[in-house]
C-alpha positions in Angstrom: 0.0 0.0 0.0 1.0 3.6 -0.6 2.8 6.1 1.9 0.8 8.9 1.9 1.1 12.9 2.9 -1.8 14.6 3.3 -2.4 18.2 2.9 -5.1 20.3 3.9 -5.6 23.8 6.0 -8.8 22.2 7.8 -7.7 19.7 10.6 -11.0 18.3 9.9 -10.5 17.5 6.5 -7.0 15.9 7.5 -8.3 13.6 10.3 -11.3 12.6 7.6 -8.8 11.6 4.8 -6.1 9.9 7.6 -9.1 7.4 8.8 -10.1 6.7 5.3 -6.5 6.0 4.2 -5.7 4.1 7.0 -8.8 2.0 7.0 -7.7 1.5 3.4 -4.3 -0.1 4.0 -2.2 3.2 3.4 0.1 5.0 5.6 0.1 8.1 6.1 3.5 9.7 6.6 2.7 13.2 7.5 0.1 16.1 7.5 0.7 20.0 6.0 -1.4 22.7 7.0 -0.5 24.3 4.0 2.1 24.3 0.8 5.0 25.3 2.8 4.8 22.5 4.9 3.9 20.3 2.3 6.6 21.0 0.4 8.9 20.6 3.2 7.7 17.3 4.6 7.4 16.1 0.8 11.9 16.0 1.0 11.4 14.5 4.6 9.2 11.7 4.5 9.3 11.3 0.2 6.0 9.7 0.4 4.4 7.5 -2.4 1.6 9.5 -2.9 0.4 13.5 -1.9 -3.1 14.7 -1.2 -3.1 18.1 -2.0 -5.9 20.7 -1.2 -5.8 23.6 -3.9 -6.9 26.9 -1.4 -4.2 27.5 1.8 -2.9 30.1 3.9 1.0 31.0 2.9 1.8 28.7 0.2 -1.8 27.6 -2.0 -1.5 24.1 -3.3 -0.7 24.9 -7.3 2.3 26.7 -6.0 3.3 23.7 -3.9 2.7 21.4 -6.7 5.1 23.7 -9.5 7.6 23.5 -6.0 7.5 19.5 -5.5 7.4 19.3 -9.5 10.3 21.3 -10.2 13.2 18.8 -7.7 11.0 15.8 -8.3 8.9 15.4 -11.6 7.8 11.9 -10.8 5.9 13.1 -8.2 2.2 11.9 -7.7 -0.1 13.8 -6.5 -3.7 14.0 -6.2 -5.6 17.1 -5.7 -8.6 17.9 -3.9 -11.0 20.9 -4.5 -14.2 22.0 -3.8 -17.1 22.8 -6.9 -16.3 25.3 -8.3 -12.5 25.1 -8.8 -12.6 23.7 -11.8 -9.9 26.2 -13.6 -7.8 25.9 -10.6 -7.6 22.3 -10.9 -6.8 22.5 -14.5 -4.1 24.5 -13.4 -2.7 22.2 -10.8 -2.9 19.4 -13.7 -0.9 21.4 -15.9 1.3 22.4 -13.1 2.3 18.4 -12.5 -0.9 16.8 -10.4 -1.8 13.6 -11.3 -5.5 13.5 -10.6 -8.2 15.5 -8.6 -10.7 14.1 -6.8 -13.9 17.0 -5.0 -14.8 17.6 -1.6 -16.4 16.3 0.3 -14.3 13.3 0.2 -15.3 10.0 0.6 -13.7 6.4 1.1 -13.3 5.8 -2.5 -10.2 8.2 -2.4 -8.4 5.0 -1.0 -8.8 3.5 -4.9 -6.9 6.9 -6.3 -4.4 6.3 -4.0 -3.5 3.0 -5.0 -3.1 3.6 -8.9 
């Protein structure tokens, strides 16, 4: 199963994607409160797999995509957005993301995880 870092500025939205991951067989191997910190603990823990929220405080999660992209371009990562972000997820694809999934979340995140 996949080593996972999940990102996301809403502790809520962390703890629901840890349970589901974990009750899915994955690890997960860290959690950013926002780009920064997912870039960061991206070099640290060089997880399988990223879960990637697209709005953040400091550092949004396009930016931190280009940022894991540019010093490791096989990178997978899966964003999650909210309705509406449609552009800004086209962006993150075109910045390196491998996928999107929309909030709310739900267990079947577990499948993405695993391609």
């Amino acid at each position: 199963m996949a080593r996972v870092l999940v990102t996301d500025d809403a502790a809520f939205m962390r703890m629901m994607l840890r349970g589901y991951l974990t009750e899915g067989g994955h690890e997960v191997v860290g959690e950013a409160a926002n780009g920064k910190e997912a870039v960061d603990m991206y070099f640290i823990h060089q997880p399988d797999v990223v879960t990637m929220d697209i709005t953040m405080p400091e550092m949004d999660g396009i930016e931190a995509v280009k940022a894991i992209m540019a010093k490791c371009p096989d990178a997978k990562i899966i964003m999650c957005s909210a309705m509406g972000q449609q552009a800004m997820v086209i962006s993150a694809i075109r910045a390196g993301a491998r996928g999107f999934v929309v909030k709310p979340l739900e267990k079947e995140i577990c499948k993405l995880v695993s391609y």
